[in-house]
Structures are given as C-alpha cells and as structure tokens.
N, C-alpha and C positions, 0 to 999 in steps of 0.2 A: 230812593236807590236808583230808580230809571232814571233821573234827571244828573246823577252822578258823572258817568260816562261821558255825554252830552257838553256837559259844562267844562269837564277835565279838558273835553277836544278844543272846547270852545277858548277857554284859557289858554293851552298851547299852540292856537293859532295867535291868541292877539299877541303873543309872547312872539311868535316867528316874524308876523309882520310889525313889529316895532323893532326888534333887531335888524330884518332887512331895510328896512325905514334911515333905520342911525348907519349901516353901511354903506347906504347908494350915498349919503350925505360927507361918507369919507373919505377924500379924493385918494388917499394912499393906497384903500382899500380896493376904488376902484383900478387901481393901475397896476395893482399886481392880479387882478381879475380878471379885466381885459385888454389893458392896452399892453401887456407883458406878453402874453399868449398872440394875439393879432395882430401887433406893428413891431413890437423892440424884437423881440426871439427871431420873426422873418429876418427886418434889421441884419439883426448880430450874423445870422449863419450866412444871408449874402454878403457881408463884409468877407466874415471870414473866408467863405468862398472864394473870394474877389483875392483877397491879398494872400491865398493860396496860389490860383492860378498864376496869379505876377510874380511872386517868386517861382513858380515851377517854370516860366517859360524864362524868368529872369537866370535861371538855372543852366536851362538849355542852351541858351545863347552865350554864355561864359566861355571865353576864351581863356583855355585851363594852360599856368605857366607850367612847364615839365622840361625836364633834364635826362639824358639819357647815360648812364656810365659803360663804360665799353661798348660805344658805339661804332666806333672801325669794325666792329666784329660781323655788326649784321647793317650796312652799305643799306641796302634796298629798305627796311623798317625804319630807318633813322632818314629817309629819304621822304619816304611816305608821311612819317610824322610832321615831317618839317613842311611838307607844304599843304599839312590839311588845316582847313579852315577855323578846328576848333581847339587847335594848339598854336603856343610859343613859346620858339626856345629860350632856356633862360639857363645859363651858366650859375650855379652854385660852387663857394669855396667848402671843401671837405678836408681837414687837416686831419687823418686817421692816422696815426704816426705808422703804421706795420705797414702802408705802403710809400709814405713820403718823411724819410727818414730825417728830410733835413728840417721839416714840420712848415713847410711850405703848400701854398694849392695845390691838391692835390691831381693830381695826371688823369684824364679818361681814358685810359689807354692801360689793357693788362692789368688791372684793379683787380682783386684780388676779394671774394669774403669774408668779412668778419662781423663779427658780432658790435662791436667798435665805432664801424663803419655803418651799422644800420642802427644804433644807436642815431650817430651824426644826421647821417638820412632824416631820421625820424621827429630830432631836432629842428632839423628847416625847415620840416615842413608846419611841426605844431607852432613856429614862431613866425609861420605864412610869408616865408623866405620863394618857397614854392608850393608847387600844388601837388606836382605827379613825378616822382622820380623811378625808371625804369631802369632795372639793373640787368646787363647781359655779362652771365658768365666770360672769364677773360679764356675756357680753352673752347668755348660753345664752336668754332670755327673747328676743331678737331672732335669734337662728340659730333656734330654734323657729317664729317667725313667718314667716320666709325659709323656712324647707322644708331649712337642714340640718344636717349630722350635727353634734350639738355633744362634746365629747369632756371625759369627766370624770375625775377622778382620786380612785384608792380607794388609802391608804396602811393600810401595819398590817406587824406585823414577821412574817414567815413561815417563821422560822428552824426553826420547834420541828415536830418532824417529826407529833404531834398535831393535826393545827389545820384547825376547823371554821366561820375568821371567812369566807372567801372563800363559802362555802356558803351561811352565815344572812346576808350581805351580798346574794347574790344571791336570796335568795327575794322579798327586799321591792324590789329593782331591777327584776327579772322584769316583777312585778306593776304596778310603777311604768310600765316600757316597753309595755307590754302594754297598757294604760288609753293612753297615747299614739297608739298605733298605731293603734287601735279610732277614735280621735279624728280619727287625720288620715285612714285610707280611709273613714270617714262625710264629709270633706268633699269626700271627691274621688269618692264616689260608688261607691266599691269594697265588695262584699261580702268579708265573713270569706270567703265559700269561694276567690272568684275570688283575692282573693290569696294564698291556701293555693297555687291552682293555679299561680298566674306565679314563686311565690319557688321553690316544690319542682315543677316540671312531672311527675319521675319520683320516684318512690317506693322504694326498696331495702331491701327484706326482708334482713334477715338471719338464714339458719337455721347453728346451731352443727353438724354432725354428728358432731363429738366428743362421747363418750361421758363419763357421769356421774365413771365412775372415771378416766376417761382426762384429764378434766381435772384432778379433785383432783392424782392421780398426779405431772401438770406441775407444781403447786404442791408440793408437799413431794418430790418428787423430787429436789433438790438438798438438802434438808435433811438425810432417812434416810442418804443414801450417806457424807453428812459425818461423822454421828456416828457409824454403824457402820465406819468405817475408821480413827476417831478413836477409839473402846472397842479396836480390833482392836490401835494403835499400841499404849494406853495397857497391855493387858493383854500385850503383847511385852517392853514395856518394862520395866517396874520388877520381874519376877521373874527377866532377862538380865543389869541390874545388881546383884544380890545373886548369881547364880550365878559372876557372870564376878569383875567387881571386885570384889564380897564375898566372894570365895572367896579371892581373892588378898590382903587386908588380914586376912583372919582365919587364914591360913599353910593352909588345906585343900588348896588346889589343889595344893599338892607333895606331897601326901599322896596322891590320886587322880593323881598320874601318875609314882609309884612303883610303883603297882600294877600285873600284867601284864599290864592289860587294853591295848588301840590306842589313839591319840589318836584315829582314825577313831569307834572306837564310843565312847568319852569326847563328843566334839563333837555326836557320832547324838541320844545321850542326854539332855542338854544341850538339844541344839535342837528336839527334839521336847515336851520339858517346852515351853517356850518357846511352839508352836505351842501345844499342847494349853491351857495360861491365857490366849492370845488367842483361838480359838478359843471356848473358853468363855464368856469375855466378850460373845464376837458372839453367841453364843446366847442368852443368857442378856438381851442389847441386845433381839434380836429378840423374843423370848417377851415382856418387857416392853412392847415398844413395842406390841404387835399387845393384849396384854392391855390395858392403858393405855388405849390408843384404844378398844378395844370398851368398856368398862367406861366411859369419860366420853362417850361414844357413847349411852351408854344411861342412864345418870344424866342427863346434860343435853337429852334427846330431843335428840341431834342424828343423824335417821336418817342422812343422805348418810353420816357417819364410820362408824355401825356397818355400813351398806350393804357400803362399800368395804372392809371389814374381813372384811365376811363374804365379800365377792368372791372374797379373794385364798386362791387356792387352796393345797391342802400342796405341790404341785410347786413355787408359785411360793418359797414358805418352804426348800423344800429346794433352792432355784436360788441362792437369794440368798446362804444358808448355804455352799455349795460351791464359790461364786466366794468368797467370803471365806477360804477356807481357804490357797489358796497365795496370796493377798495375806499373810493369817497365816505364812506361811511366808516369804518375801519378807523380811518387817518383822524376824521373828525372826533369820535370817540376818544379818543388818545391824547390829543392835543386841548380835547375842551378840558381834559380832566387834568391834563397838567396846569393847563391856565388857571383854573378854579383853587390848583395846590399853589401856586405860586405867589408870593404877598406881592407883588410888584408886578408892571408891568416889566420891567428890567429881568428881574427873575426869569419871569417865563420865558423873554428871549433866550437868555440864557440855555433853558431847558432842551430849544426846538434843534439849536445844532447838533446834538447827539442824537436828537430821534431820527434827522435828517442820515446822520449819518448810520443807523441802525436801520433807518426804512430801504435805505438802498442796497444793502445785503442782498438779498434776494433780487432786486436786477442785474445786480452785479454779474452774480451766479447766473443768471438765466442768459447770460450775454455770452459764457464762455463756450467755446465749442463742444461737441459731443450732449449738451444738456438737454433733451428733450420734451416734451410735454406728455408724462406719461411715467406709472409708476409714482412713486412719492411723491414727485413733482407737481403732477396734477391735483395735489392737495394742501402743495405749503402758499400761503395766502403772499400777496403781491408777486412772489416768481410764477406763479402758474399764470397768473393775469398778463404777464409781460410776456410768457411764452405763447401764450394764446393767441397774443395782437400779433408776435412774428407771425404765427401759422395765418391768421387771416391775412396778411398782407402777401404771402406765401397764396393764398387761396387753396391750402390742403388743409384747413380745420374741418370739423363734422359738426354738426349741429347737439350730438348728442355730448359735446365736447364741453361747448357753450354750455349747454344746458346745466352739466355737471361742476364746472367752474364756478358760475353763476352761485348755483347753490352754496357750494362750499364756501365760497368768500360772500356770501348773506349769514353763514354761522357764527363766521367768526368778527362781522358786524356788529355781529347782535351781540355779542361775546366782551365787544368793545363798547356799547351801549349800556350794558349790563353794566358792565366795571367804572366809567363814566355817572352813570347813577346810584352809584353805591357812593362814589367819591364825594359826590354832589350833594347827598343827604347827612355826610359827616358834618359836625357843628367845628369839630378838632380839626377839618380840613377847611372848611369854609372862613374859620374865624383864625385863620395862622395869624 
C-alpha cells in the first residue's frame, strides 16, 4: 500500500515526460508556444501600429475637396476657406428642382433649404464627388443684422473611424465666430473681459489625481488580460488535441492504457503537460510584452511606456504569472476532456472554436466600463483574473486580492480536473 502512491507519482511523471518529449518534437506545437507569443503577436501589433500611424498622418495631411453654397453671404469665411492649406475648392452640380426651375446647375447664390437638396448634398458626397459641403442660410446676412442665431450646415461622410474633417472644419469656423463676436460686443459696448465674466461666472479647475501609471494601466488594462488568456487558451489547446484525439487516430492511446499504470496518473500526466505549454506560453507573453515595450519605450523616446515598465515591479510579474496558472489549469481540463470525447482529430478542432468563443465571455465583460474587481466579480473565474492583471498594471491591487483570486480560480481547477477525470475513466467516452 506504501509503494502505491510512490509508483502512481512515478507513472505520471513518465507519462508527463513523454508527452513533453512528443511536443518539443512538434514543430506546430512549438510555434504556437513560442514563436506566437515572442516574434509573430510583437510582429502583428507593430505592423498594425505602423499602418495606423500612416494612415492617421495620411489623414491629416488630406487636402479635403469642399464647396460652400451661399457663399456671397458670409465674404470673410469663404475667403478664409479658400486660401487655407487644408482645403480645395471644388464646384459641385446640384439640380434640386425647388431652386433651379429650369433643372439646370444650380445657382450658389439665395439657395434655399430643403430636404431635396440635402438629399443631393449627401448624394455627392457618398459617391466622393466631394468631401465637405457647407451650407450658409440664404437670409444668415439679415438674422446677423437682427442679433440672431443663424444655424448652418456642415455635411461630410464620418464613417471612416480616421477622420480629422470635423477638426480642420472647425479651426477656420472658430476663427470665423470669433472675428464675429469681437464685432458684435464692440457694438454693444462689451469688453473681451466682461464677457469672458457673464458667459463663464465660475471657473472649474480640473486636477487629475490619478497617477501616471494608473492611467496608462486603464488604457491597456483590457488589452494585456485579453492576450494573456488568449496565448493561455491557445497554448492549452493545440498540444490537448494531439495528445487526446491524436492519440486516438494514431492507435497509441490503447497502448498507454494497456499498461499497468491508473487512468488517474495516465490523465495527471496528460493534464500537467497541458498546463505546463500554457503556462509557458504565458510567460514567455509576459517576458515579451514587458521586453517589447521597454525596448520601443526606449527606441521611440517614449518615457511615460518605459516609466511604466520600469514601475512595475517582480511581485507584480510574479502576481500576474500565478493567477494565470489555474486559469491555465481550468482551460487544460476542458479541452483535454473534449479531445479525449472527440473521435478525430478533426472533431476536436471543431469543438475548440466554441470554447474559444465561450472562454472569452468573461473578458469580454471585464473589458467594459464601470466592471470592477469586487463583489461577484471577484469570484467568476477568467473575468476576476482579467480584472486583476488591469488592477496590477493599474498598481492599485492588494495583496489580499491576489491571494483571494488565486484561491478561487485553484477551485474551480480542480473542478475542471475532476470533470476531465471522470471523462477520461469512461470506456463510452474513450472508445467513441
């Protein structure tokens, strides 16, 4: 009976180290384990980075075509437009029959609106005839006179999630109202100051007291926890389907439960390989990302990222690393045991895109505003973990946080080991 224990350990070590044996031999397996997390993922997001930036500044630098209708009305704004840098004029035909009866171009002069007419408008511009068309009321020159508000219309298509027309629209509007203003309290006798003081009486300072990292933190705090649970899934995954369903299409697995070893340490074995290539994954995530960022930190001066980088302490590294482990455990559970249900390699693929899409629920969640780490939350497994890495990256976590994290996602590990071992002792499951 003493020799029991001993031999079960001893069985699901040789069972661990002969599946990490057939792994390191699998170059697929290697590459979604390592060179995914430390070369491609860096890769992809400075790509994407990159053809961010060149579009945004390709943005900026766009010379936006725009049209102006009842422009005789306001002389000085159609003057300004015309010889700023980041427009040009561009004459559009508009046949709105309620102003040009004989259904000829229609006149920029005394136009008139309709419904019709911005139709038309809105026509040109989605068929990139133009970019910005501004509409000045045709009596705006007698509501001016009168003392009031005249109301104009700025058209342009705003689909494109880039777009910097409302911006360079508004610098020469500004300027435009501004020159008005100055006009009408000289006639009414009003200083600049005095009406600074009746439009704003009080004044509201606002000071941030959130801290440098505390902010970034918020900002990429939903990002980190995404991709470290997502390398965490991706390294469970594909070395659970070569063990479980690849075992079973290549005849091994009757082989290995011939032997006199338990299905208990058979399963041990198995699911600790498992862990230990997600696991890795996450480390190997983290040591990139923190390298990553220091290094383009430091190449691109951008001190605030190497600041934060240097901020975060090895506790916090070994916080982050250690809630990941029974999420790593969790995933592996789950995925050995659909491998093991599955007759195929094929199958089991099949299976992993839904858990994919069911494990990220709970990032999902923990990503949107208002969700915090606390209350329920601190005990649904993967969102508490994802809220946790914001807070460290944040550096407002507590230790007794961790602590309590930790534990909870070890239960529901084990919860997932348990149901994985239960699968795994079926004959009705093993032998589909």
């Amino acid at each position: 009976m003493l020799l029991t224990k001993p031999r079960a350990a001893y069985n699901m070590w040789h069972v661990y180290t002969k599946e990490l044996l057939e792994l390191l031999r699998d170059k697929k397996t290697l590459f979604f384990v390592i060179a995914l997390p430390l070369i491609v993922f860096p890769l992809l997001f400075g790509i994407m980075a990159l053809f961010v930036t060149n579009a945004t500044l390709a943005e900026q630098q766009k010379v936006l075509r725009y049209s102006i209708i009842n422009e005789s009305n306001a002389p000085e704004y159609s003057k300004a437009m015309l010889y700023h840098r980041d427009f040009k004029k561009t004459n559009i035909k508009l046949l709105e029959k309620n102003n040009s009866p004989d259904g000829k171009a229609l006149k920029l002069a005394g136009v008139t609106y309709s419904k019709a007419l911005e139709k038309e408008i809105s026509n040109a511009i989605n068929q990139q005839q133009i970019d910005v068309v501004i509409f000045i009321p045709h009596d705006y020159i007698k509501d001016n006179i009168d003392q009031k508000q005249s109301q104009w219309r700025l058209y342009f298509n705003n689909a494109a999630q880039i777009s910097f027309v409302q911006q360079k629209i508004n610098k020469v509007f500004k300027r435009y109202t501004q020159e008005i203003t100055e006009d009408q309290l000289a006639s009414l006798n009003i200083s600049k100051e005095r009406f600074k003081l009746l439009t704003a009486p009080v004044k509201l300072t606002t000071i941030n007291t959130a801290k440098q990292r505390e902010s970034v933190g918020e900002q990429i705090g939903g990002i980190i926890p995404y991709m470290l649970i997502l390398l965490c899934l991706t390294g469970a995954m594909y070395p659970a389907i070569d063990i479980g369903a690849g075992e079973k299409e290549r005849g091994t697995l009757e082989t290995l439960l011939l032997t006199p070893m338990s299905k208990t340490a058979l399963v041990l074995g198995k699911f600790i390989t498992i862990v230990t290539t997600a696991i890795t994954t996450a480390l190997i995530t983290v040591g990139s990302f923190i390298f990553w960022s220091y290094f383009i930190g430091k190449m691109l001066n951008i001190k605030e990222i190497s600041n934060i980088i240097e901020a975060i302490a090895l506790f916090d590294v070994l916080s982050m690393v250690a809630m990941l482990i029974p999420v790593a455990a969790i995933f592996a559970g789950i995925v050995l045991a659909l491998s093991i249900y599955a007759k195929s390699y094929k199958e089991a693929q099949n299976y992993m895109a839904p858990l994919t899409m069911v494990a990220f629920i709970p990032v999902m969640v923990a990503m949107l505003p208002g969700v915090e780490l606390d209350g329920i939350w601190a005990i649904i497994p993967i969102a508490n973990v994802a809220l946790a890495i914001k807070e460290i990256l944040k550096g407002t976590i507590e230790t007794s946080a961790v602590l309590y994290i930790f534990t909870s996602s070890t239960v529901f590990a084990m919860l997932s080991l348990w149901f994985c071992t239960r699968c795994f002792k079926k004959e009705s499951v093993l032998f589909r």
